[in-house]
ZAFI-814556 format. One record per residue (C-alpha): residue in one letter; residue number from 1; x, y, z. Coordinates in Angstrom, 1 decimal, always signed. Layout:
% ZAFI-814556
<resn=a, resi=NUM, east=X, north=Y, up=Z>
...
***
This chain:
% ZAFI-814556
<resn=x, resi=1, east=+20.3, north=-5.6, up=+15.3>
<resn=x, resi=2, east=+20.4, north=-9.3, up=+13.8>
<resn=x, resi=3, east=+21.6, north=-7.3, up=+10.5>
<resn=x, resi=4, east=+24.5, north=-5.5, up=+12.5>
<resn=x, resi=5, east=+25.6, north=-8.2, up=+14.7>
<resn=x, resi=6, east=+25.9, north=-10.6, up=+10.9>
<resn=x, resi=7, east=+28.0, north=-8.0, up=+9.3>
<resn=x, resi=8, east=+29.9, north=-7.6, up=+12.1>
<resn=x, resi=9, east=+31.1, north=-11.8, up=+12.0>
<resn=x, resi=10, east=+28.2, north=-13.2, up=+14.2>
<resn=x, resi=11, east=+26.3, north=-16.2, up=+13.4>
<resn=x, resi=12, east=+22.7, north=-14.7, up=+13.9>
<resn=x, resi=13, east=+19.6, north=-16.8, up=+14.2>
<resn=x, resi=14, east=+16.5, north=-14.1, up=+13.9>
<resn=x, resi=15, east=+13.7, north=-16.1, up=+15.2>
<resn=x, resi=16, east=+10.2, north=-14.0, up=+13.8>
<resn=x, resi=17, east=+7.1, north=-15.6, up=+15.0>
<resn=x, resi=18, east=+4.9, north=-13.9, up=+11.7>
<resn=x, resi=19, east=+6.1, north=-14.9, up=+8.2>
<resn=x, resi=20, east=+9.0, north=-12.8, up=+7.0>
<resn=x, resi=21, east=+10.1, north=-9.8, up=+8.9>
<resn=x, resi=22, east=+8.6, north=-6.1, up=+9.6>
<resn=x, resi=23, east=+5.0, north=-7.0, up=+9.8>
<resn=x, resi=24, east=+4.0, north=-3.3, up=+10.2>
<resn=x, resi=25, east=+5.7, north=-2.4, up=+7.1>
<resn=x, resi=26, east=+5.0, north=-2.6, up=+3.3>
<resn=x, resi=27, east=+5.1, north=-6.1, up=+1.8>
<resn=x, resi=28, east=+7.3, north=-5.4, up=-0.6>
<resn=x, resi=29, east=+9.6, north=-3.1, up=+0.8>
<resn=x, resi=30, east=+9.9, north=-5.7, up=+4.0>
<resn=x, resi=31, east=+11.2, north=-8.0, up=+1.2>
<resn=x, resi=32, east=+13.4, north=-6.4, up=-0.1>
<resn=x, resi=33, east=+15.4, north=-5.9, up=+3.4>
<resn=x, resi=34, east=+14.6, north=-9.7, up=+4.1>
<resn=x, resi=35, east=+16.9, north=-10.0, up=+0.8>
<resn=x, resi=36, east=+19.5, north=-8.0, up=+2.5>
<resn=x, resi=37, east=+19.5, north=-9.7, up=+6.0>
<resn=x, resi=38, east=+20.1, north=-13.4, up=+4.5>
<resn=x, resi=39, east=+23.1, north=-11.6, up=+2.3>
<resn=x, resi=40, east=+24.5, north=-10.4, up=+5.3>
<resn=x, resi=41, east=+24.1, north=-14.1, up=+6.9>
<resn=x, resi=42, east=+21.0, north=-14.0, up=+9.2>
<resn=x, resi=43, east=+19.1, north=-17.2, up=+9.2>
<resn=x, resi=44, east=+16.0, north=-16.2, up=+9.3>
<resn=x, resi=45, east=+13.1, north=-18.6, up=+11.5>
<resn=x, resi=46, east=+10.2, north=-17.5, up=+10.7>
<resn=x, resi=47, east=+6.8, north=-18.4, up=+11.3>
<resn=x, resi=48, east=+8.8, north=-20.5, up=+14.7>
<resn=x, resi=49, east=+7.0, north=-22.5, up=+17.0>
<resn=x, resi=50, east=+7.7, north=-24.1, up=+20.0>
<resn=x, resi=51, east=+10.5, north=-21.7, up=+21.1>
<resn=x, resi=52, east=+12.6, north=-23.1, up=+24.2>
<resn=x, resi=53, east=+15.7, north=-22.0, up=+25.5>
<resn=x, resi=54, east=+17.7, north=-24.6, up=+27.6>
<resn=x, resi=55, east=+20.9, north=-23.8, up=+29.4>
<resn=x, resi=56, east=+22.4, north=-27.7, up=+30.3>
<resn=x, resi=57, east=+25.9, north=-27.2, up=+30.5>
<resn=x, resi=58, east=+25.4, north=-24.2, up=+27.2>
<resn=x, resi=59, east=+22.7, north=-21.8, up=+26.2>
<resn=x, resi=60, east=+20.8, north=-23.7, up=+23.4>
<resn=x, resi=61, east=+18.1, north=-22.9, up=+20.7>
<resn=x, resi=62, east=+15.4, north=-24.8, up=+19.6>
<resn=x, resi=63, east=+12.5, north=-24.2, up=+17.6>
<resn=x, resi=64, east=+10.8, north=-25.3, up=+14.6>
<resn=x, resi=65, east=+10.0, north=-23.1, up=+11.3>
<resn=x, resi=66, east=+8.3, north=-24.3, up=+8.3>
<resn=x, resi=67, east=+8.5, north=-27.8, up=+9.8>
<resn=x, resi=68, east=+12.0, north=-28.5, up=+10.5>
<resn=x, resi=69, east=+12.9, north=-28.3, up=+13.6>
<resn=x, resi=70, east=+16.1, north=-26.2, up=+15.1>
<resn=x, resi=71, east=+18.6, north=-27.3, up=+17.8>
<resn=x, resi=72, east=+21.0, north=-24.7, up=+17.7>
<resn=x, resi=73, east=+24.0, north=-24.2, up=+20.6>
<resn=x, resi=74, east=+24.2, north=-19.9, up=+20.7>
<resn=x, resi=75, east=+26.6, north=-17.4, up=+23.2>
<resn=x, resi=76, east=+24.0, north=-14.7, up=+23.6>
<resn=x, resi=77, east=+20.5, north=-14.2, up=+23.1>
<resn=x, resi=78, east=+18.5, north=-10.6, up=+22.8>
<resn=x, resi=79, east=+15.1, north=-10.3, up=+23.0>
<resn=x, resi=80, east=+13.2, north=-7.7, up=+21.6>
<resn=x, resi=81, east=+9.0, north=-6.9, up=+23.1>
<resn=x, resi=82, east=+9.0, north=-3.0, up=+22.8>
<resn=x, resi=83, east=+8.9, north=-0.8, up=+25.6>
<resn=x, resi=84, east=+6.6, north=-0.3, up=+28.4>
<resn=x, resi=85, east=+5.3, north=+3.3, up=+29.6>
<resn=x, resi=86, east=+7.0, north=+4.4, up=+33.1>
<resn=x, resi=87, east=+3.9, north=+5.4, up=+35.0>
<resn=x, resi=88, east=+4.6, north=+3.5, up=+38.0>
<resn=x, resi=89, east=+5.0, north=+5.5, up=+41.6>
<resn=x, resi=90, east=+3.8, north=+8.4, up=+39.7>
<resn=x, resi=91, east=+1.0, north=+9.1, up=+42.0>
<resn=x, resi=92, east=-1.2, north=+9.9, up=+38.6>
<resn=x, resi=93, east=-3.9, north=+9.0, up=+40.4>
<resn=x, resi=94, east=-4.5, north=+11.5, up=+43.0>
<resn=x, resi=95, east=-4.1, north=+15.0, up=+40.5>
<resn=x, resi=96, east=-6.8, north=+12.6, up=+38.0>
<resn=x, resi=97, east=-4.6, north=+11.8, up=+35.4>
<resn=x, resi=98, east=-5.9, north=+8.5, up=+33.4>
<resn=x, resi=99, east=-3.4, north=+6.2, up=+31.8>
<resn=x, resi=100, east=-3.7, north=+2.6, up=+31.1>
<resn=x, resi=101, east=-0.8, north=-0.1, up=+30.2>
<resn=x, resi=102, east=-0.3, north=+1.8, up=+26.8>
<resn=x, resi=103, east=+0.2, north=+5.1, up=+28.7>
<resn=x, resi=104, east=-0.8, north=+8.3, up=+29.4>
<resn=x, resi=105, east=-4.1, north=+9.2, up=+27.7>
<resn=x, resi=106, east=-4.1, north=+12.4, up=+26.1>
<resn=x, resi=107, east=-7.0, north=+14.3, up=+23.5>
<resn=x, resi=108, east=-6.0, north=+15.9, up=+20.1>
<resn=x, resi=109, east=-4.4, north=+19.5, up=+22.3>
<resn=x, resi=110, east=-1.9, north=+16.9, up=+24.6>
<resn=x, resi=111, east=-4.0, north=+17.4, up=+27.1>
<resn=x, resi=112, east=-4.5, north=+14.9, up=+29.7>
<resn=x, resi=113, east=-7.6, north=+14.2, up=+31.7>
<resn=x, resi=114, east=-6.8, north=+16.9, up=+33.6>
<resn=x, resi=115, east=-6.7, north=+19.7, up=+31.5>
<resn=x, resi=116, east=-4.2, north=+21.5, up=+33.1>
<resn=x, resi=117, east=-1.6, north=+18.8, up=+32.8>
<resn=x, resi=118, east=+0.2, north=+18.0, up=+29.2>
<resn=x, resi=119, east=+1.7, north=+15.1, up=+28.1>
<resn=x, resi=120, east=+3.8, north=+14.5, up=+24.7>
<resn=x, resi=121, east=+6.3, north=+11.8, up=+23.9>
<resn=x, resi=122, east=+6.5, north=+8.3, up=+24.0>
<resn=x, resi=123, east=+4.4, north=+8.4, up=+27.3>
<resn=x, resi=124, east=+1.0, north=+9.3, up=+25.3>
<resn=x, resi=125, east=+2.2, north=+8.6, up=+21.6>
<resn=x, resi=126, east=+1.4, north=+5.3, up=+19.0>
<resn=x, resi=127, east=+4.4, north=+6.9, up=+17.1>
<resn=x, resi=128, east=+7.2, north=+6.3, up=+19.5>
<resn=x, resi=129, east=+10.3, north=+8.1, up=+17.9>
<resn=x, resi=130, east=+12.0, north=+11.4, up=+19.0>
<resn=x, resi=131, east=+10.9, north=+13.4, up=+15.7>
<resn=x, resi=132, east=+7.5, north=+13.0, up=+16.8>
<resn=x, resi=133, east=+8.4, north=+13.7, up=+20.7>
<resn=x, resi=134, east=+9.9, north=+16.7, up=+19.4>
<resn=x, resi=135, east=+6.7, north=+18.0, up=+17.6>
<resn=x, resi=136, east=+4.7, north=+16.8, up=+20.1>
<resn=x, resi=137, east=+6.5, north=+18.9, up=+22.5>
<resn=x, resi=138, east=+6.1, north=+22.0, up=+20.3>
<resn=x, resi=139, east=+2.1, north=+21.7, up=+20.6>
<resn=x, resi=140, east=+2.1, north=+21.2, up=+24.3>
<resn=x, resi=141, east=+4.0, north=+24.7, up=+24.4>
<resn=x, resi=142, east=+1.9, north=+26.5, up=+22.1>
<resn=x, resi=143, east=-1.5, north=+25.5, up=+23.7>
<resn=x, resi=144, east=-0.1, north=+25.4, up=+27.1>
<resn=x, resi=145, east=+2.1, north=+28.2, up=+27.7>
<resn=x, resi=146, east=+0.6, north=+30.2, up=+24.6>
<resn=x, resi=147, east=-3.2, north=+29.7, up=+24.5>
<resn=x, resi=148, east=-3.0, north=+28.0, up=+21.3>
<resn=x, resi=149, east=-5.6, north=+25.4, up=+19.5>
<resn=x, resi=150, east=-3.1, north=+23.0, up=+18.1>
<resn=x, resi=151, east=-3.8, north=+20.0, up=+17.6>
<resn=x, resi=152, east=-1.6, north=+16.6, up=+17.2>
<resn=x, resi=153, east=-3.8, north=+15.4, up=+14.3>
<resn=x, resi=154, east=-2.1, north=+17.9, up=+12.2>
<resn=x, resi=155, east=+1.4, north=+16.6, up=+12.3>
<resn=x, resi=156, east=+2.4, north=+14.3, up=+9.4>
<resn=x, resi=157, east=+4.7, north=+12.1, up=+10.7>
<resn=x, resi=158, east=+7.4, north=+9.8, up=+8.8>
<resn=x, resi=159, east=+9.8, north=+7.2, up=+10.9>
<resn=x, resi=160, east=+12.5, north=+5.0, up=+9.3>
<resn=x, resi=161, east=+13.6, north=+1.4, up=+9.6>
<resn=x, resi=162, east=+17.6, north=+1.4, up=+9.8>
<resn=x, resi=163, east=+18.0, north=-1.7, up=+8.4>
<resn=x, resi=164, east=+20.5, north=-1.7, up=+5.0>
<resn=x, resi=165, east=+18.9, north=-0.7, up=+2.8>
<resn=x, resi=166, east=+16.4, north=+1.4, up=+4.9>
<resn=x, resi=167, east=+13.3, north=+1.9, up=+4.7>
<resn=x, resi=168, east=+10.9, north=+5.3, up=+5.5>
<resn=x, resi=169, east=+7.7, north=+5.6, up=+5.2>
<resn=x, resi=170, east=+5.0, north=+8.2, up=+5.8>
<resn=x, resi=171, east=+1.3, north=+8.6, up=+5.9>
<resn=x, resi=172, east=-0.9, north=+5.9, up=+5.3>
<resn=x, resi=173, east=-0.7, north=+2.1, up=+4.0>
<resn=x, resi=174, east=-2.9, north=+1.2, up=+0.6>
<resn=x, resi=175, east=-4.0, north=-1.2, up=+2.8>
<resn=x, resi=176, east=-5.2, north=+1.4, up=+5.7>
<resn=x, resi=177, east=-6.6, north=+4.0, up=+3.2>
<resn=x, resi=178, east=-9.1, north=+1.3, up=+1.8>
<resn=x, resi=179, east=-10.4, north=+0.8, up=+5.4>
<resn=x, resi=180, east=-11.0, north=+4.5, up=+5.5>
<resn=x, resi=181, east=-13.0, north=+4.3, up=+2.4>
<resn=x, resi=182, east=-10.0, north=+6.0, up=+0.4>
<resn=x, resi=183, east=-10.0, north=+5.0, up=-3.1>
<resn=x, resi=184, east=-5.9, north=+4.9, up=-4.2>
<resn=x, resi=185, east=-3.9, north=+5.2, up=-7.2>
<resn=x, resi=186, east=-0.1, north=+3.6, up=-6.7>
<resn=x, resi=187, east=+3.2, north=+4.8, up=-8.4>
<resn=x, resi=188, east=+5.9, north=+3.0, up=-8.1>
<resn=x, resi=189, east=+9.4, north=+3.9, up=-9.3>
<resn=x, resi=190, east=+12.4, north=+1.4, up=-9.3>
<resn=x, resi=191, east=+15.8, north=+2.4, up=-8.3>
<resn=x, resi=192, east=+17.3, north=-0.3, up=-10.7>
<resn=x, resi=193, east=+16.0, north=+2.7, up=-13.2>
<resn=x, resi=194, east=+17.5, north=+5.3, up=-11.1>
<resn=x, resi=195, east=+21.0, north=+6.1, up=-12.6>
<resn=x, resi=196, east=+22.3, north=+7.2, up=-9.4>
<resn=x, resi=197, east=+21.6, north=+3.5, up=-8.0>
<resn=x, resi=198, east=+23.0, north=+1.5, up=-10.4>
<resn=x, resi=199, east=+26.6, north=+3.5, up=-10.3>
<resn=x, resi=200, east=+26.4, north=+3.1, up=-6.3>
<resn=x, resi=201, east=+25.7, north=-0.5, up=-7.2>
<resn=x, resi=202, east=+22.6, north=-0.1, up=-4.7>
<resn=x, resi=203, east=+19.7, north=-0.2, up=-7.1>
<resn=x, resi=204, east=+18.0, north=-2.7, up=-4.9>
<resn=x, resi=205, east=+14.5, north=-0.7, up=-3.8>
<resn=x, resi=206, east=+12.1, north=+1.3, up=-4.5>
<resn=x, resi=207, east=+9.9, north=+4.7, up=-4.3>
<resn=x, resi=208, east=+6.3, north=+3.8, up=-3.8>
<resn=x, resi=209, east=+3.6, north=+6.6, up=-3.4>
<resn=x, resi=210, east=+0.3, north=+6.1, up=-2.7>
<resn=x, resi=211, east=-2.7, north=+9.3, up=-4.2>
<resn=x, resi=212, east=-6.2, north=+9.4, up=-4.1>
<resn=x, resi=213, east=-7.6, north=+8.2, up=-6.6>
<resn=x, resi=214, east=-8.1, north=+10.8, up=-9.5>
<resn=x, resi=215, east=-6.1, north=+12.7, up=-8.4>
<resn=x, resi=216, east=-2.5, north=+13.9, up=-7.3>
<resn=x, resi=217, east=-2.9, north=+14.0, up=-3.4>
<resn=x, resi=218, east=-0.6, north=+11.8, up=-1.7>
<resn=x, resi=219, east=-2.0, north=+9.5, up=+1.2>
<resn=x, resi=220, east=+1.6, north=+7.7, up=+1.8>
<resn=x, resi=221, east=+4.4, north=+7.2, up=+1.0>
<resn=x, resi=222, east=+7.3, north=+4.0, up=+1.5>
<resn=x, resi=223, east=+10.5, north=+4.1, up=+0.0>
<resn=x, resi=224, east=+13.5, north=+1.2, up=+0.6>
<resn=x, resi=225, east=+17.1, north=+2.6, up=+0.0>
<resn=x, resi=226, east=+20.5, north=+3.5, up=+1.5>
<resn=x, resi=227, east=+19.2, north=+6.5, up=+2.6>
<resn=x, resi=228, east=+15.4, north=+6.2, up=+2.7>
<resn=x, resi=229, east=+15.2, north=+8.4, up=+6.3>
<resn=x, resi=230, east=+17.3, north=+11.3, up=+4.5>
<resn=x, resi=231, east=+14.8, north=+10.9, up=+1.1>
<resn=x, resi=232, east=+11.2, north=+10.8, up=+2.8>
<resn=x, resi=233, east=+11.4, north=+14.2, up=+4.1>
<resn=x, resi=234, east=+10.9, north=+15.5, up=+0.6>
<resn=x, resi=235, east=+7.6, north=+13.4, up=+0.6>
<resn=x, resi=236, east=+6.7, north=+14.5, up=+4.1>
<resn=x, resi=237, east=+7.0, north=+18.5, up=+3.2>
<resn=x, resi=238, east=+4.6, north=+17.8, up=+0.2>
<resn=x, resi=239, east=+2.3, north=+15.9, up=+2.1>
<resn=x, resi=240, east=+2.5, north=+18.8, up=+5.2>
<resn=x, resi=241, east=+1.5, north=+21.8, up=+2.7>
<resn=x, resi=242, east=-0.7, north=+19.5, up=+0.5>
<resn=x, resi=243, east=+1.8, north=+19.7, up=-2.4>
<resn=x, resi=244, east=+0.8, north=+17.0, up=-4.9>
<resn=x, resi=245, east=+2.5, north=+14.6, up=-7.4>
<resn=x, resi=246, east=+2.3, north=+16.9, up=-10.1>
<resn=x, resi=247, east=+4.5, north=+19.3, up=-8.3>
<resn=x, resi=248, east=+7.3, north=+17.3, up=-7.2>
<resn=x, resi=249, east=+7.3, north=+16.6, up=-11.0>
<resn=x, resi=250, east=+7.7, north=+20.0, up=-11.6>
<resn=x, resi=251, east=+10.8, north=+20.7, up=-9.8>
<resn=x, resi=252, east=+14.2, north=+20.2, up=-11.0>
<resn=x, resi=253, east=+16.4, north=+18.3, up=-9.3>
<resn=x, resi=254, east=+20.1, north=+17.3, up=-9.4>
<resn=x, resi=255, east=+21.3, north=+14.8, up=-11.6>
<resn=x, resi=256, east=+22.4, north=+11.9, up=-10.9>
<resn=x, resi=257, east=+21.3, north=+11.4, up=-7.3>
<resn=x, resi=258, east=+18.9, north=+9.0, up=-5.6>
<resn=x, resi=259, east=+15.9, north=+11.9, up=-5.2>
<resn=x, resi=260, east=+15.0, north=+12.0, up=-8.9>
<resn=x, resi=261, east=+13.4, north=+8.5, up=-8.2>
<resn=x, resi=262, east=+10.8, north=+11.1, up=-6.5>
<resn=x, resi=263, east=+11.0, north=+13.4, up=-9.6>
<resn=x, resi=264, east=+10.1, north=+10.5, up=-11.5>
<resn=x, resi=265, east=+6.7, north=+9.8, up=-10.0>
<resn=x, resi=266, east=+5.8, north=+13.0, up=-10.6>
<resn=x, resi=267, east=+6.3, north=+12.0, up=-14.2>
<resn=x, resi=268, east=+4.5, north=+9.2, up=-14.2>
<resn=x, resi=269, east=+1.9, north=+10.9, up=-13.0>
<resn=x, resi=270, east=+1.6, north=+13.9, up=-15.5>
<resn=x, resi=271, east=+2.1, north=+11.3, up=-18.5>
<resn=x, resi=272, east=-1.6, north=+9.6, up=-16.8>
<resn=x, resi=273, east=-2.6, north=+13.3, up=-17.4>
<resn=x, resi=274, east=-2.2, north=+13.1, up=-21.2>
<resn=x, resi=275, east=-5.4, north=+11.2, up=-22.4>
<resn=x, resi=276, east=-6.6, north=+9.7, up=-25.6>
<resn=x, resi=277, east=-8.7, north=+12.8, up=-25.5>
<resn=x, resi=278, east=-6.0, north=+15.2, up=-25.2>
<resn=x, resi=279, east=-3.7, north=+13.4, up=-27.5>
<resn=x, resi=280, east=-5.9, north=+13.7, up=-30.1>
<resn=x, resi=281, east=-6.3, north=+17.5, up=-29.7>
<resn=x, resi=282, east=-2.6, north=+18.0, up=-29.2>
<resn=x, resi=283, east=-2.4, north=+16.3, up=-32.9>
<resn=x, resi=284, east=-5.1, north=+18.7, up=-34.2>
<resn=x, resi=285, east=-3.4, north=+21.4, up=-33.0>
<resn=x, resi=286, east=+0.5, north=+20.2, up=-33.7>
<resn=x, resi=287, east=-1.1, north=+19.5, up=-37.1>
<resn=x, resi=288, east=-2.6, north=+23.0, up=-37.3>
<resn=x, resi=289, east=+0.1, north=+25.2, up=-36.4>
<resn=x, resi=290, east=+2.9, north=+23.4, up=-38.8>
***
C-alpha cells in the first residue's frame, strides 16, 4: 500500500518497527523490493521508536529511526496488525468446538474438535490467502462428504507479495530447512542474465531455489520479479509431484521470456552433475571414438 499510494503522488512515510521491510520473507529478495519502494518515493523508518501520533490543530508524526528523530505533519494514517479470527457470538462452545485467539483449531483431515464439524480457511489456517482457502475447502469435501483420508499436510502451498517487483515464494526458507535438520544446496539465477529482463528493462531480481543437499529435490523456492505470483506455479507443480531440478532443466521453454530463469537452474544444476570424474571419462571416451 505505501508503494501504491507513492506512485500514485503521495508523500508516504512507512514506519517498520524491524530493520528493512518483509521480515517473513527472504533477505535478499526483501531488498531488492526495499530498492523499489524508495524509487517510488517511500521514506522508509525503520527500526522506529517512540512512535506518537498527536492531532493539535493537524495529525502529526513523530518517531525516531537510526537515531534521528522524525516530526513529520501527514493527512492520513493506515495502520496495518493483520486480521483477527471472527469467533465471537458463535456459541462454539456449547457443540465443543476449541478455538483460541489464533482461531479455530483444526487436525491434519480439517476436522475440528468435534469431529463432525470441519473448518478450512483463514478461520483455522497459518496460510491466510484464498488459494489455500480454496484447497482447504476441497479436503473438507472429500473427507466430509466423501469419506476420504486427506490430509492438509499434503498441499504445497505458494503465496505472493504484490509489491513491484513481486515476490512468490513456496516451500521452505534455507533458514527453516536447517532447523529441520535439512541439509540445502542453493541456486540462484539472476534476471540481469535473463534476456527477457533486460529488454523489459526489469532485470532487477532473482530465481532462488533451494534442494536437498545431493540432490535435485526442491525444499523452496523465492523468486522477485514483475510477475513472480504468475512464475512460481511452475515451481509449485514440481514440488507437488516431486519433479526435481534436473527436470525443469529438461524441458524446453520459450525464448525470450522471464520463465527460462527457471530453465536455467535446472542447468546449473546438471553442469554440478558433470564431475572431475566424469569429465575425465567423457575425454577417454571423446578421445576413443574420434
Amino acid at each position: 500500500m505505501a508503494q501504491a499510494f507513492a506512485q500514485l503522488g503521495s508523500e508516504v512515510f512507512l514506519v517498520e518497527a524491524e530493520h528493512g521491510i518483509l521480515p517473513r520473507e527472504d533477505r535478499d529478495a526483501a531488498d531488492v523490493v526495499q530498492k523499489a519502494i524508495t524509487r517510488s518515493g517511500v521514506t522508509l523508518l525503520c527500526c522506529g521508536k517512540s512512535l506518537q501520533i498527536k492531532n493539535d490543530g493537524g495529525i502529526r508524526l513523530t518517531v525516531e529511526s537510526h537515531g534521528r528523530e522524525y516530526d513529520e505533519p501527514i493527512d492520513k494514517l493506515l495502520v496495518s496488525v493483520g486480521r483477527a479470527p471472527n469467533v465471537e457470538n458463535l456459541n462454539l462452545e456449547s457443540v465443543g468446538v476449541d478455538y483460541d485467539k489464533k482461531g479455530v483449531k483444526v487436525n491434519q483431515r480439517m476436522q475440528t474438535t468435534n469431529p463432525r464439524i470441519y473448518a478450512a480457511g483463514d478461520i483455522c489456517s497459518p496460510y491466510q490467502f484464498t488459494h489455500a482457502a480454496d484447497f482447504m475447502a476441497r479436503i473438507v469435501i472429500q473427507n466430509a462428504l466423501f469419506i476420504g483420508r486427506k490430509k492438509s499436510r499434503s498441499l504445497v502451498i505458494p503465496w505472493c507479495t504484490y509489491t513491484s517487483p513481486e515476490i512468490a515464494h513456496v516451500g521452505l526458507y534455507e533458514e527453516e530447512a536447517r532447523k529441520q535438520g535439512i541439509e540445502v544446496g542453493t541456486f540462484v539465477q539472476e534476471f540481469r542474465d535473463v534476456d527477457r529482463a533486460i529488454l523489459d528493462g526489469e532485470d532487477a531480481g532473482f530465481v532462488k531455489v533451494h534442494v536437498k543437499k545431493g540432490t535435485d529435490k526442491i525444499i523452496g523456492a523465492t523468486i522477485v520479479a514483475g510477475h513472480a505470483g504468475d512464475m512460481i506455479s511452475e515451481i509449485t507443480l514440481a514440488m507437488t509431484h516431486e519433479l526435481g531440478l534436473k527436470w525443469i532443466g529438461s524441458t524446453i521453454h520459450p525464448y525470450p521470456t522471464l520463465a527460462e530463469a527457471i530453465r536455467k537452474l535446472g542447468d546449473q544444476y546438471n553442469r554440478l552433475r558433470v564431475t572431475p570424474f566424469v569429465k575425465w571419462l567423457l575425454g577417454k571416451w571423446l578421445a576413443w571414438t574420434r
